[in-house]
N, CA, C and O atoms as a DFTB+ gen file, in Angstrom:
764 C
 N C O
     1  1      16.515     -99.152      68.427
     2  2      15.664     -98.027      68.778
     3  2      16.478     -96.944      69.490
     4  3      16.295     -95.730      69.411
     5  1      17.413     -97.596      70.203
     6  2      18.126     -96.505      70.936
     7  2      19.237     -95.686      69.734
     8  3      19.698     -94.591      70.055
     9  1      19.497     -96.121      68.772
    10  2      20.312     -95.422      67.859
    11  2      19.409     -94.217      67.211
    12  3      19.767     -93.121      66.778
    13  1      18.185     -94.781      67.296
    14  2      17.013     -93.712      66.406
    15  2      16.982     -92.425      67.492
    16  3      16.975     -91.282      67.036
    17  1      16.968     -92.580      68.483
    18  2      16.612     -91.662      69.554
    19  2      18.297     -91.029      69.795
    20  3      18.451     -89.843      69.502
    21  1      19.417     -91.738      70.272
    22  2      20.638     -90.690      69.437
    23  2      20.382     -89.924      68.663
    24  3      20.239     -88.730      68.927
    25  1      20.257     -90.451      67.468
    26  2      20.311     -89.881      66.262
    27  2      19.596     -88.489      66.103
    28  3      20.039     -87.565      65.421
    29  1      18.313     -88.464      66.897
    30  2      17.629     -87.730      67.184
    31  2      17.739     -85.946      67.822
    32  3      17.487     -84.797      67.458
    33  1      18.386     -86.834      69.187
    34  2      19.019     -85.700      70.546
    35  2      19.998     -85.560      69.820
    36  3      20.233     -84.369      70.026
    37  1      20.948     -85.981      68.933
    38  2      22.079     -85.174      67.982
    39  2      21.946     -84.112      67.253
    40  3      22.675     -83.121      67.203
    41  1      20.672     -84.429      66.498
    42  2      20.234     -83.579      65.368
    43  2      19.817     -82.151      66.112
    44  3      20.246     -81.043      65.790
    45  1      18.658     -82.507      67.434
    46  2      18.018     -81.379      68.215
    47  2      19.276     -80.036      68.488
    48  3      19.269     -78.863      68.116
    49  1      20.504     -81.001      69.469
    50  2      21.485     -80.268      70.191
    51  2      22.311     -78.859      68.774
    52  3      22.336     -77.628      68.756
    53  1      23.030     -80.324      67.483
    54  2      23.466     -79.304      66.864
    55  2      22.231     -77.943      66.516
    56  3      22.604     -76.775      66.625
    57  1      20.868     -78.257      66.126
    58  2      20.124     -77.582      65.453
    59  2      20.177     -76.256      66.780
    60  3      20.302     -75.074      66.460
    61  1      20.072     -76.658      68.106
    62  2      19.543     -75.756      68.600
    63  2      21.245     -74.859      69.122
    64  3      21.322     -73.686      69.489
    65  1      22.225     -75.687      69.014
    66  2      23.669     -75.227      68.983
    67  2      23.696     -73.870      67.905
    68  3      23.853     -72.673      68.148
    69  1      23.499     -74.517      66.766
    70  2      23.003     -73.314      65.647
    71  2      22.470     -72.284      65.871
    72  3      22.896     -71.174      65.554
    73  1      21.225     -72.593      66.588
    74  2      20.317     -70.950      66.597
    75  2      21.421     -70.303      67.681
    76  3      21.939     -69.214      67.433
    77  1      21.676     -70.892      68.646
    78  2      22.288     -70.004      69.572
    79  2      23.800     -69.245      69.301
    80  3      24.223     -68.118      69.561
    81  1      24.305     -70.277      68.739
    82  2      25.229     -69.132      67.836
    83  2      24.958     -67.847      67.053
    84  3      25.741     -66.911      66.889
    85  1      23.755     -67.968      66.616
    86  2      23.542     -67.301      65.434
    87  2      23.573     -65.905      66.060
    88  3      24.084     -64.852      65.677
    89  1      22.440     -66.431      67.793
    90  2      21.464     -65.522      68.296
    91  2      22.808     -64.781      69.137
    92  3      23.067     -63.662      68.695
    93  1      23.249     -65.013      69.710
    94  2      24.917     -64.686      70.205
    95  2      25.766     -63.701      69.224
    96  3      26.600     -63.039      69.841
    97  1      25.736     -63.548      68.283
    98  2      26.782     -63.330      66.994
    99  2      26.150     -61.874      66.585
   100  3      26.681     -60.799      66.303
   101  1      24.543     -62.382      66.693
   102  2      23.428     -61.315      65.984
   103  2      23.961     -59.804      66.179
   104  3      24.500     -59.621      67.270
   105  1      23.917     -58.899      65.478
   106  2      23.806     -57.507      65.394
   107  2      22.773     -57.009      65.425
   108  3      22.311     -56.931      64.287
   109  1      21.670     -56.319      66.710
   110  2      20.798     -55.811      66.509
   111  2      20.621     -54.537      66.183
   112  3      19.612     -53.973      66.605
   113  1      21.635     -53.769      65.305
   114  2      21.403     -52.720      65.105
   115  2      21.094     -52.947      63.765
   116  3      21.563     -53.945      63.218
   117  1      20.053     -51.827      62.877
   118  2      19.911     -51.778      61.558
   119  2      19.913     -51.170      60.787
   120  3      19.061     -50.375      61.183
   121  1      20.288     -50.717      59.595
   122  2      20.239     -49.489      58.420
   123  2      20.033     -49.881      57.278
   124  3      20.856     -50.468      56.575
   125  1      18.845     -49.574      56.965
   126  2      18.491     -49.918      55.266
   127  2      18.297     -48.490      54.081
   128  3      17.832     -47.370      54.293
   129  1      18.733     -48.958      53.106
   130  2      18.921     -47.599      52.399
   131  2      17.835     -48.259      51.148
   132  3      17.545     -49.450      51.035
   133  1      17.382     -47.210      50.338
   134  2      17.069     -47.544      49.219
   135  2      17.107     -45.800      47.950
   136  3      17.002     -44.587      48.134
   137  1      17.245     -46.410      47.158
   138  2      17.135     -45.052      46.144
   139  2      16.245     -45.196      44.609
   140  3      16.151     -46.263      44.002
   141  1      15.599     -43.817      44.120
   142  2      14.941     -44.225      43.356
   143  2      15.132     -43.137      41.852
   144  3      15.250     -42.054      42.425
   145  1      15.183     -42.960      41.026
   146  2      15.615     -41.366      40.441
   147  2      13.770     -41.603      39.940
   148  3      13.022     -42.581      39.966
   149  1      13.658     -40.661      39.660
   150  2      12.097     -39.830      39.545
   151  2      12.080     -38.840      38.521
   152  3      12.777     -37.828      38.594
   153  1      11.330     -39.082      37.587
   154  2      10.935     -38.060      36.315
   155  2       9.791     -36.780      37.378
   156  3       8.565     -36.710      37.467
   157  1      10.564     -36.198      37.825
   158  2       9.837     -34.637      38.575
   159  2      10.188     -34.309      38.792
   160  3      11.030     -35.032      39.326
   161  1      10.676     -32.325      39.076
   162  2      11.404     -31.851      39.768
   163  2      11.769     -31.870      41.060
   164  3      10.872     -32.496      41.624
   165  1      12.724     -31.482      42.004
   166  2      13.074     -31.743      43.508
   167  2      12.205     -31.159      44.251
   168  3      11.934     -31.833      45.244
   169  1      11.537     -29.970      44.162
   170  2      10.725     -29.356      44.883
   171  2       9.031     -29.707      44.867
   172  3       8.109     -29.420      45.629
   173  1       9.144     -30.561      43.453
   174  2       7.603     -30.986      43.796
   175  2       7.957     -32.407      44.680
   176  3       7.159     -32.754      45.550
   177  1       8.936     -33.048      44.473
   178  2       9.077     -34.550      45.278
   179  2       8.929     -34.144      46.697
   180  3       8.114     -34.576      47.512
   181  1       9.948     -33.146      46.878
   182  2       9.811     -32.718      48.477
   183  2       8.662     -32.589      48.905
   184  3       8.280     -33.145      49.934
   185  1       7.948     -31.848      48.196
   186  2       6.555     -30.998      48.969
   187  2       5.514     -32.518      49.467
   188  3       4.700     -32.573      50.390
   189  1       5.901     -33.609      48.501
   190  2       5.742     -35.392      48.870
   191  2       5.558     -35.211      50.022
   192  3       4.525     -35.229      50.692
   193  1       7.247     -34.914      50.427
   194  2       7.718     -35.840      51.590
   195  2       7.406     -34.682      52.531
   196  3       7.334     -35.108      53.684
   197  1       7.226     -33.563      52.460
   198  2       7.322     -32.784      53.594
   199  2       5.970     -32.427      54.237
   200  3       5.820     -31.710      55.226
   201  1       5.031     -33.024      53.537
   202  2       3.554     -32.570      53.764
   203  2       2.902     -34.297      54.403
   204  3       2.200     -35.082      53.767
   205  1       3.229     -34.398      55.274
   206  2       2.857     -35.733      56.132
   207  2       1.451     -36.556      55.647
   208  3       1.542     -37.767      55.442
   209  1      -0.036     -35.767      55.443
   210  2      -0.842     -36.240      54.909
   211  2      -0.492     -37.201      53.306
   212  3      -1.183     -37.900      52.566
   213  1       0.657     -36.851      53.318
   214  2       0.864     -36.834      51.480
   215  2       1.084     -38.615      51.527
   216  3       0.536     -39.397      50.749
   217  1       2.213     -39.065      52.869
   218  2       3.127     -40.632      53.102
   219  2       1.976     -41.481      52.970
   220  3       2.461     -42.568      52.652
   221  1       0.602     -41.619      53.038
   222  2      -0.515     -42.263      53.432
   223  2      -0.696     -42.991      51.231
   224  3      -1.333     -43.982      50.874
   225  1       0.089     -42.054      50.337
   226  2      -0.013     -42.501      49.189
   227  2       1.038     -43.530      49.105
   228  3       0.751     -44.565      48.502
   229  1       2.287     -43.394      49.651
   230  2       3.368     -43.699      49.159
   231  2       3.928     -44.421      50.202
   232  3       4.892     -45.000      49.702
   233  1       3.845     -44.730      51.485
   234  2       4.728     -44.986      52.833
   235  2       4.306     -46.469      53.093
   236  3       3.099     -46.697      53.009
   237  1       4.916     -47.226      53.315
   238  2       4.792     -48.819      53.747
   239  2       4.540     -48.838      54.897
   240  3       4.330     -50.023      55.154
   241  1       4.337     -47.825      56.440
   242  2       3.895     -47.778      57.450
   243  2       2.795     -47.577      57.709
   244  3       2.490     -47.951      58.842
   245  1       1.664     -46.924      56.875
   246  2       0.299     -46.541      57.078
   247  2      -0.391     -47.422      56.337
   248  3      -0.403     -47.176      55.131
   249  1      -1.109     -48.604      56.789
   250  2      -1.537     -49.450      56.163
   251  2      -3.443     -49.071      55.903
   252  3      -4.336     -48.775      56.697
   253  1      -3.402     -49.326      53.998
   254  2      -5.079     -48.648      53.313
   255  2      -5.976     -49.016      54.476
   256  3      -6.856     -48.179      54.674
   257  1      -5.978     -49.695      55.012
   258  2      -7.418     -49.862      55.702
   259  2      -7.189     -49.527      57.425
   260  3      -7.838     -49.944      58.384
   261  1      -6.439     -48.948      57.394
   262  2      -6.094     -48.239      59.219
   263  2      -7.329     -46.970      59.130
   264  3      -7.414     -46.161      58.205
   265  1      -8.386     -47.047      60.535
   266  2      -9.876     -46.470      60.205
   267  2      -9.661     -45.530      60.947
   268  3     -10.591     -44.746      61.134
   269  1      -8.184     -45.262      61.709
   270  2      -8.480     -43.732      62.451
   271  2      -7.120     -43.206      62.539
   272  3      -6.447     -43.200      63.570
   273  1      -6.649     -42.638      61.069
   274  2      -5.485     -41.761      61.199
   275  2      -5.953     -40.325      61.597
   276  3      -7.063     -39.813      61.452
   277  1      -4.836     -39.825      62.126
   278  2      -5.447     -38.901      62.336
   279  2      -4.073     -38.367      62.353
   280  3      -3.047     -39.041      62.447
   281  1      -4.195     -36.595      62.214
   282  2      -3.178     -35.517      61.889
   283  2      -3.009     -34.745      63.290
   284  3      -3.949     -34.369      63.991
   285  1      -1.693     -34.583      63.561
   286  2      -1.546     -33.783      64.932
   287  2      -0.460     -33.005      64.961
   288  3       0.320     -33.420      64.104
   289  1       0.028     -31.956      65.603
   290  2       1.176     -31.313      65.895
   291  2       1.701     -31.094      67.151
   292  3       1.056     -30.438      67.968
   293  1       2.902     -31.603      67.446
   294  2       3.459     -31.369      69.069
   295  2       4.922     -30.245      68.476
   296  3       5.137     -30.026      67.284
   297  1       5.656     -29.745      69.480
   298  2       6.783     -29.103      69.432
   299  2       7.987     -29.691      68.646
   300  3       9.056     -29.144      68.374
   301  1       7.516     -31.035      68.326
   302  2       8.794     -31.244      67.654
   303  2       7.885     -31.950      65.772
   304  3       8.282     -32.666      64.852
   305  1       6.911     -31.386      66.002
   306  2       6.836     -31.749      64.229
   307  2       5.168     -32.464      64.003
   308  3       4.561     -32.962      64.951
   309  1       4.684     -32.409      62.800
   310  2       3.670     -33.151      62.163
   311  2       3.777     -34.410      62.636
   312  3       4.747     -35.167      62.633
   313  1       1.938     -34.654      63.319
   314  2       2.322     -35.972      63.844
   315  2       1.395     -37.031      63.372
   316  3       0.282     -36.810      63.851
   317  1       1.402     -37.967      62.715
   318  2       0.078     -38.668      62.245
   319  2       0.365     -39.631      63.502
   320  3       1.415     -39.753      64.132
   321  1      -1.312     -40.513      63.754
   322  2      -1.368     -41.184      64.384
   323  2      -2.355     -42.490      64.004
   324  3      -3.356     -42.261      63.325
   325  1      -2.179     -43.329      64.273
   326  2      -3.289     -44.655      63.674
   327  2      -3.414     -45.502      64.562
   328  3      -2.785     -45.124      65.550
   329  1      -4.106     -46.857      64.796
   330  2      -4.254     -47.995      64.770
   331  2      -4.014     -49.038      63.771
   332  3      -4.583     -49.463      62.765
   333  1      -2.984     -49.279      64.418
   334  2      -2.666     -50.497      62.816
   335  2      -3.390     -51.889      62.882
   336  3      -3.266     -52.683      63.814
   337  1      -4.068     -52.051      61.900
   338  2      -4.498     -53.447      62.298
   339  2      -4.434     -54.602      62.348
   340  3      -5.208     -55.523      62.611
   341  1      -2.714     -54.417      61.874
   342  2      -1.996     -55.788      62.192
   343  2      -1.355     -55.694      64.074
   344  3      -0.396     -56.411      64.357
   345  1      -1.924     -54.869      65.089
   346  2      -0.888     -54.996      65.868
   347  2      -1.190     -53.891      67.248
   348  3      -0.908     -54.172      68.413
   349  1      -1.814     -52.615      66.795
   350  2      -2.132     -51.540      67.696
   351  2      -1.605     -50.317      67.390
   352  3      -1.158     -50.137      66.258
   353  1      -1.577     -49.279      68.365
   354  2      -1.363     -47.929      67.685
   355  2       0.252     -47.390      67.155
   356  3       1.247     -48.003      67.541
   357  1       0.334     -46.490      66.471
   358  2       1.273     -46.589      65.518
   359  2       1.401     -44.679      65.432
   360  3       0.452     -43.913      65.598
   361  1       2.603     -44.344      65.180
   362  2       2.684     -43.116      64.960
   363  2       4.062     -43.063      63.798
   364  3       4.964     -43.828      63.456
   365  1       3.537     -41.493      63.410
   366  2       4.394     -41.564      62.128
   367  2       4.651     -39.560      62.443
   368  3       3.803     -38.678      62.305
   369  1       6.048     -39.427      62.861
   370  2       6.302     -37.949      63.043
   371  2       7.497     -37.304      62.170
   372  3       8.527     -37.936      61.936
   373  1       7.257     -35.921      61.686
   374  2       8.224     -35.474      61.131
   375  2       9.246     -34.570      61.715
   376  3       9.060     -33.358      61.826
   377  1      10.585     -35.321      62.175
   378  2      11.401     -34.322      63.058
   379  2      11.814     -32.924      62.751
   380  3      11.660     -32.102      63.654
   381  1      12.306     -32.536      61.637
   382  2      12.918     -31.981      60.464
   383  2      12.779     -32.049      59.249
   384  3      12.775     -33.100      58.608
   385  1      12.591     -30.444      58.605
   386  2      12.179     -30.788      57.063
   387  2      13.532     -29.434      56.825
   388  3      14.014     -28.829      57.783
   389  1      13.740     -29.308      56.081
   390  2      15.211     -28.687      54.880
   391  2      14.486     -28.500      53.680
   392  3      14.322     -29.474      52.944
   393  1      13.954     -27.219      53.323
   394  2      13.451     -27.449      51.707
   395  2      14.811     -27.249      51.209
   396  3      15.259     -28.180      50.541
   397  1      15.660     -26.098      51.417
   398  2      16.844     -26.123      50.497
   399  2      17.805     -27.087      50.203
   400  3      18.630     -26.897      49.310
   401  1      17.760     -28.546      51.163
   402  2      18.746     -29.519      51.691
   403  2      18.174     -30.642      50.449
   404  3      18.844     -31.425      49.776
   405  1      16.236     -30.315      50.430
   406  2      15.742     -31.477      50.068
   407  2      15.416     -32.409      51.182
   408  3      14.911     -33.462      50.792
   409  1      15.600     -32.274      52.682
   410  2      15.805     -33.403      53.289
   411  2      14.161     -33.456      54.490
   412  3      13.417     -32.500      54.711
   413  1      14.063     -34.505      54.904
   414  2      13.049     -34.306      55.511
   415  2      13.618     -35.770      56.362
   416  3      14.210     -36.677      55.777
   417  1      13.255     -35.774      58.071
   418  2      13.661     -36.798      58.981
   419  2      12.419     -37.151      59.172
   420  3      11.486     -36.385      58.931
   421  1      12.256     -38.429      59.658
   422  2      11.070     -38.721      60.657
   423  2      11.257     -39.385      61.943
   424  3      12.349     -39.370      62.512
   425  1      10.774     -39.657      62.165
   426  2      10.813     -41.031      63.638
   427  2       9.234     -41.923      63.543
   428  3       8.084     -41.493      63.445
   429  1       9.617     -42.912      63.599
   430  2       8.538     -44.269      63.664
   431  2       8.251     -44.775      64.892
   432  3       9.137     -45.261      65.594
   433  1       7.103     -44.715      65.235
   434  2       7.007     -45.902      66.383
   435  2       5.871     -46.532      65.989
   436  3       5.040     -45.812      65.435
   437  1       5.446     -48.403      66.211
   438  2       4.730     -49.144      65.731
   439  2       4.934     -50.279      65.748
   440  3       6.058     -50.733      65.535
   441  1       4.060     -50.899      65.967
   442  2       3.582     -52.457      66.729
   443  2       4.373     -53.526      65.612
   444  3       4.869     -54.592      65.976
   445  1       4.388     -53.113      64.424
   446  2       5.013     -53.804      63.084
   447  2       6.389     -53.489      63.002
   448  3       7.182     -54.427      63.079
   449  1       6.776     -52.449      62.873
   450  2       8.121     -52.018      62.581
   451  2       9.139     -51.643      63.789
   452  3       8.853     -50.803      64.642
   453  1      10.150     -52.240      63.765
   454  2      10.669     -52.139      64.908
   455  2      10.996     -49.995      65.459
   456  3      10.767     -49.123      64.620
   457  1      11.330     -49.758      66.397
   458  2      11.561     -48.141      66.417
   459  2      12.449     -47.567      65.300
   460  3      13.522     -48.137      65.102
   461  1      12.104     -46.449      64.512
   462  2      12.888     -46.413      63.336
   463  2      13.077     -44.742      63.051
   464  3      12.091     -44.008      63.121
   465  1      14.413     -44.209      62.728
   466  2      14.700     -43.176      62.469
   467  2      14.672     -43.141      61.165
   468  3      14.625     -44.208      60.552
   469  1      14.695     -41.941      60.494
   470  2      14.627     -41.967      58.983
   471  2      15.022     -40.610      58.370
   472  3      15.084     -39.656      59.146
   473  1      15.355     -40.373      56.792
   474  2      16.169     -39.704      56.254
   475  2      15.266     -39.935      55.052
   476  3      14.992     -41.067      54.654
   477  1      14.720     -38.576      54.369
   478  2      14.549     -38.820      52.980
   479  2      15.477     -37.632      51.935
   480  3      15.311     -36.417      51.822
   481  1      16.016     -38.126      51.576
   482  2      17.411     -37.046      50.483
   483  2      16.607     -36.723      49.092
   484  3      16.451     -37.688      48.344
   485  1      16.115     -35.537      48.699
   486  2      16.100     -35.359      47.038
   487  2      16.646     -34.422      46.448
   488  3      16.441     -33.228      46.664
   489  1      17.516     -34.973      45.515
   490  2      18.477     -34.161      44.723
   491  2      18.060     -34.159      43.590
   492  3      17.452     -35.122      43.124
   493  1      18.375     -32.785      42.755
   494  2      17.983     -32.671      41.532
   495  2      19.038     -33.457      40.633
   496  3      20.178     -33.538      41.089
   497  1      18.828     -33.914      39.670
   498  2      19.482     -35.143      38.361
   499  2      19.530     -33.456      37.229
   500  3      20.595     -32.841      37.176
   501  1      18.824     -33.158      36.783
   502  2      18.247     -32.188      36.100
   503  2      17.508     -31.290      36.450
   504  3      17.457     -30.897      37.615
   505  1      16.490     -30.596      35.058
   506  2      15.510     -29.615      35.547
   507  2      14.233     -30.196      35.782
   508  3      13.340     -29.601      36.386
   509  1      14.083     -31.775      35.145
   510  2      12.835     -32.654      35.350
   511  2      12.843     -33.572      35.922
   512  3      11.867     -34.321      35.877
   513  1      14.374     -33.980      36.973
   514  2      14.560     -35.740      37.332
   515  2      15.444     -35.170      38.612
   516  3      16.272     -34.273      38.772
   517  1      14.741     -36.298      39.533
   518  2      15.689     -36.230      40.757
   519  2      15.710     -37.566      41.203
   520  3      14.881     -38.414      40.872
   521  1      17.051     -37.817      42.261
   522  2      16.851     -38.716      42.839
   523  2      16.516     -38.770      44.597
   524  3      17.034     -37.990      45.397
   525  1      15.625     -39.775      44.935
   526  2      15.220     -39.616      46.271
   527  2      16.273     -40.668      46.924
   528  3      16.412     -41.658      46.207
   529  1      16.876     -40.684      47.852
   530  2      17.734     -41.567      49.041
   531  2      16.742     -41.534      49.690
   532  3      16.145     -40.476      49.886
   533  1      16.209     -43.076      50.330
   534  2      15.532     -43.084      51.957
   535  2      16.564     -43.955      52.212
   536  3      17.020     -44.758      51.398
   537  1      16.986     -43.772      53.514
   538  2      18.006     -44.249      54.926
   539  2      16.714     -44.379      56.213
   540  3      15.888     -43.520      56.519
   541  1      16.872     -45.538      56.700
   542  2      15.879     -45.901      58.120
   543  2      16.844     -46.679      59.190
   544  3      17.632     -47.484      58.692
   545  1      16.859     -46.529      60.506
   546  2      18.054     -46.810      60.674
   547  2      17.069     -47.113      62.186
   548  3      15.935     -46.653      62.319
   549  1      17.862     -48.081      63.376
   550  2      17.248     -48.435      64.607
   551  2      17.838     -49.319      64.881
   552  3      18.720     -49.980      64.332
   553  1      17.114     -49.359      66.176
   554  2      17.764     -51.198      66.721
   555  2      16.365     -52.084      66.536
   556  3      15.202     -51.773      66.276
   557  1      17.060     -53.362      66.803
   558  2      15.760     -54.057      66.707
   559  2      15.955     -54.694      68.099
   560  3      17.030     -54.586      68.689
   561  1      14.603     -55.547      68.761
   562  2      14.270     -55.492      69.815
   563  2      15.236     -56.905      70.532
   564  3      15.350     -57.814      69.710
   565  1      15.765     -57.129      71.593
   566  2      16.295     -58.207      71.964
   567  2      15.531     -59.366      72.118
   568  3      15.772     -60.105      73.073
   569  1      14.675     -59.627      71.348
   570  2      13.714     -61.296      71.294
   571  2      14.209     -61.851      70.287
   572  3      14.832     -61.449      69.304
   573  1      13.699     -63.260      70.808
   574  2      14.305     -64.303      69.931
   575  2      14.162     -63.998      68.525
   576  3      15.053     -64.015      67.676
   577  1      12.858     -63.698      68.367
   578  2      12.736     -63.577      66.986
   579  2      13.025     -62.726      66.008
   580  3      12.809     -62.928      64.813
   581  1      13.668     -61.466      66.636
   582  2      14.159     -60.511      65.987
   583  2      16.020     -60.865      65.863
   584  3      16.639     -60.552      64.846
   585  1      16.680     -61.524      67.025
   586  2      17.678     -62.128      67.121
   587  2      17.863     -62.733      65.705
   588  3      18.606     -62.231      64.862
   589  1      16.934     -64.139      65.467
   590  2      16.697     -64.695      64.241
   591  2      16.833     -64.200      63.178
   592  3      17.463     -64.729      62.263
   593  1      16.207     -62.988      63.108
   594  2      15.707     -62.285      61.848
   595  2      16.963     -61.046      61.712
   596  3      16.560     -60.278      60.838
   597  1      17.981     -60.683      62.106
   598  2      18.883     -60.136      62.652
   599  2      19.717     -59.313      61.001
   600  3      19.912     -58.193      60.531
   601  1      19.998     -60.948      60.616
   602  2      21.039     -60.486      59.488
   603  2      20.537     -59.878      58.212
   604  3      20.959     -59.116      57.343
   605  1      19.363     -60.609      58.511
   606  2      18.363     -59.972      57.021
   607  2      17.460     -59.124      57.215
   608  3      16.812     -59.153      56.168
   609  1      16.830     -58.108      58.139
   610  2      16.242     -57.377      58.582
   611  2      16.710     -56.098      57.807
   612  3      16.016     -55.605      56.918
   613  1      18.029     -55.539      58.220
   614  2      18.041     -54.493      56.834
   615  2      18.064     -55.037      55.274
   616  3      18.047     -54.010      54.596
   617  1      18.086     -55.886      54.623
   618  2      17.888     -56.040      53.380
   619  2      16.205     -56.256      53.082
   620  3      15.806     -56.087      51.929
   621  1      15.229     -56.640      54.174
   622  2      14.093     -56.449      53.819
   623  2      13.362     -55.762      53.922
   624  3      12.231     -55.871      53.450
   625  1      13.979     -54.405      54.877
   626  2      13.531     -53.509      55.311
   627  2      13.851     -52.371      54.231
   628  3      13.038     -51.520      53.869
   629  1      15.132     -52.489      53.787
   630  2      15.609     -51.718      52.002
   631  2      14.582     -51.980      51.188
   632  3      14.057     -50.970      50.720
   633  1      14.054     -53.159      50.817
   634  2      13.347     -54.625      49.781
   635  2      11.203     -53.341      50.488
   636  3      10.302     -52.777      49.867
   637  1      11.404     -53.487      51.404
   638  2      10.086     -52.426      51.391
   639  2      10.441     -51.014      51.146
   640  3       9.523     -50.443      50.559
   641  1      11.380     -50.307      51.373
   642  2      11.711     -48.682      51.289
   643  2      11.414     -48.779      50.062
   644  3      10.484     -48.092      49.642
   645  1      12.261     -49.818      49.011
   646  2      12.556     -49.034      47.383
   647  2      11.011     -49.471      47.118
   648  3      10.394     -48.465      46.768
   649  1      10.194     -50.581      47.158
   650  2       8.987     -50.636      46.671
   651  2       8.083     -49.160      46.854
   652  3       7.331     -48.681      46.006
   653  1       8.459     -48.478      48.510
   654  2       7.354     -47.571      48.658
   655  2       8.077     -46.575      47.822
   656  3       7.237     -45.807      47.353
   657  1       9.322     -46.250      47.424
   658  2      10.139     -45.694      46.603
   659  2       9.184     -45.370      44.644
   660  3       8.981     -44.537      43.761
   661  1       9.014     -46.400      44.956
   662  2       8.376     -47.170      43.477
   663  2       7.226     -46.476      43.742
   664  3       6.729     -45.760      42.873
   665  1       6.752     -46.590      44.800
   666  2       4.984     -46.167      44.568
   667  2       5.314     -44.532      44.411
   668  3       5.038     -43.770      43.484
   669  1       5.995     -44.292      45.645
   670  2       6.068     -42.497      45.215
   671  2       6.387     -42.069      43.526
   672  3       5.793     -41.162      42.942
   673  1       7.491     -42.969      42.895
   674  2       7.750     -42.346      41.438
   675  2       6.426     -42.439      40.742
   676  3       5.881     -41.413      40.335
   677  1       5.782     -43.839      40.557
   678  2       4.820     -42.872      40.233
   679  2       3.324     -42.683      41.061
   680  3       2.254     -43.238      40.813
   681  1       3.576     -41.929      41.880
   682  2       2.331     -40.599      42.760
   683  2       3.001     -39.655      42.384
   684  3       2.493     -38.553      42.590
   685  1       4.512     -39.688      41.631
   686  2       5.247     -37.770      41.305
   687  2       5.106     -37.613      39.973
   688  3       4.949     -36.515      39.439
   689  1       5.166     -38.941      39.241
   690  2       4.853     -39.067      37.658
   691  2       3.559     -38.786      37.599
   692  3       3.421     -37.844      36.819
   693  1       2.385     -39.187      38.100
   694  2       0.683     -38.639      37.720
   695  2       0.203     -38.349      38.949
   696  3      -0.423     -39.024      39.767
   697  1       0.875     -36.446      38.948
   698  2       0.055     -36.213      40.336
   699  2      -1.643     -36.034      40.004
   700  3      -2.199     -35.865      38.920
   701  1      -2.154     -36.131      41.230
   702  2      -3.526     -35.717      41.677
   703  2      -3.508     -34.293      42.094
   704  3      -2.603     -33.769      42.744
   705  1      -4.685     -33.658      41.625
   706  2      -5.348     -32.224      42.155
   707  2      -5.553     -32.432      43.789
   708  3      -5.335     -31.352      44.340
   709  1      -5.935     -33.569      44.836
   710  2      -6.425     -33.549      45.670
   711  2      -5.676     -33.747      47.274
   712  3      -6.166     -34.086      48.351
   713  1      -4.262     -33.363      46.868
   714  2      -3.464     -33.827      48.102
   715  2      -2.522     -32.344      48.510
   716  3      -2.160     -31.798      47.468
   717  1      -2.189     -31.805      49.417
   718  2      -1.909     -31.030      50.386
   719  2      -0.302     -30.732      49.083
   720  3       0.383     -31.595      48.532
   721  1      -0.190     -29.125      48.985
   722  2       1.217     -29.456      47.787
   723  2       1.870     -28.690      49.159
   724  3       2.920     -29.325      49.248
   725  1       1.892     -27.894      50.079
   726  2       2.551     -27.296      50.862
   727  2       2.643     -27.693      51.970
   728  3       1.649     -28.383      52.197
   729  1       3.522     -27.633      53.124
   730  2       3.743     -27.962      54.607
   731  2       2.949     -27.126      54.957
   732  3       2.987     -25.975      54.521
   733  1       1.996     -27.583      55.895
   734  2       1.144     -26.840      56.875
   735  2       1.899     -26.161      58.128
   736  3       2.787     -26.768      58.727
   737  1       1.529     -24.993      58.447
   738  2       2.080     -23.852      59.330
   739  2       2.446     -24.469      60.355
   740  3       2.942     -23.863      61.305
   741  1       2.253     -25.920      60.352
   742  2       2.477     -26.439      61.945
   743  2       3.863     -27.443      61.852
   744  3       4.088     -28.295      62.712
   745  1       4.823     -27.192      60.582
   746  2       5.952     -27.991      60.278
   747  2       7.053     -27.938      60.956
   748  3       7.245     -26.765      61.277
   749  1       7.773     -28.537      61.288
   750  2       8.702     -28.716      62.222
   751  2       9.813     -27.090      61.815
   752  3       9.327     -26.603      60.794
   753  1      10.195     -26.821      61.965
   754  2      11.377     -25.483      61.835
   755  2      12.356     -26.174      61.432
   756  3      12.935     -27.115      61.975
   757  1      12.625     -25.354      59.836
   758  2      13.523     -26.171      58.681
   759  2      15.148     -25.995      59.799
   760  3      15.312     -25.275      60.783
   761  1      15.993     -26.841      59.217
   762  2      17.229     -26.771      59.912
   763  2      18.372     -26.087      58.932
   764  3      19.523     -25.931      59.340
């Protein structure tokens, strides 16, 4: 019996030897990229990304059934705001928009996603195809469980960008009559 119970406190020590290496080693910083090319021109993709009401089609942060987004403007940009209901309130702001660059920044804060900077790039391919770059970039939080989750955090955090990537190609392939095509007067001051 006493070999079973060795055998045991052996297995525990290396296992928990393991995590603590891991958690020691961890890099909590993160950058996930994803890219998508898009049958639409650059200036209708932008007007996507630059018109904040628009991310609520296409964005993996505003989740369908959040019951009180709401639209705001402070000095530094378009500000949506929610309750997420995996977690509590959640904001989604646009730092910087570039129509000539194509580029539009944001900043994330939210109960789900760790704090997150962001980059959306669209370049024209042609006169009908562009491609969009999203870059999201942050630290993640010093708990265990983000420790854990450390090495693979930007590859699943890429693994959601290109999906919402996916949804935007097509929301640019069959637009709707019913969504905002211009930045509202209250847009951050292009850079």
């Amino acid at each position: 019996m006493k070999i079973i119970w060795l055998i045991i406190a052996t297995f525990v020590i290396l296992i928990v030897g393991m995590l603590s290496f891991k958690m020691l080693r961890s890099n909590l910083d993160y950058k996930a990229v994803a890219q998508a090319e898009i049958a639409a021109p650059a200036d209708e993709i932008y007007r996507q990304l630059a018109v904040l009401e628009n991310w609520s089609h296409w964005s993996p942060f505003i989740p369908a059934n959040a019951p009180d987004v709401t639209l705001a403007a402070d000095e530094q940009g378009p500000l949506l705001s929610w309750t997420d209901p995996r977690g509590g309130p959640a904001t989604l702001q646009l730092t910087a928009t570039d129509s000539v660059a194509g580029q539009v920044d944001f900043r994330l804060q939210s109960p789900v996603f760790p704090p997150m900077l962001g980059t959306l790039q669209v370049s024209p391919i042609g006169e009908s195809r562009s491609t969009v770059i999203w870059t999201a970039s942050g630290s993640l939080p010093n708990t265990l469980f983000y420790r854990l989750l450390s090495e693979t955090y930007s590859e699943s955090l890429g693994g959601q960008l290109q999906q919402s990537l996916e949804r935007l190609r097509t929301h640019c392939e069959t637009p709707t009559e019913s969504e905002p095509s211009t930045p509202p007067a209250n847009s951050p001051p292009a850079n």
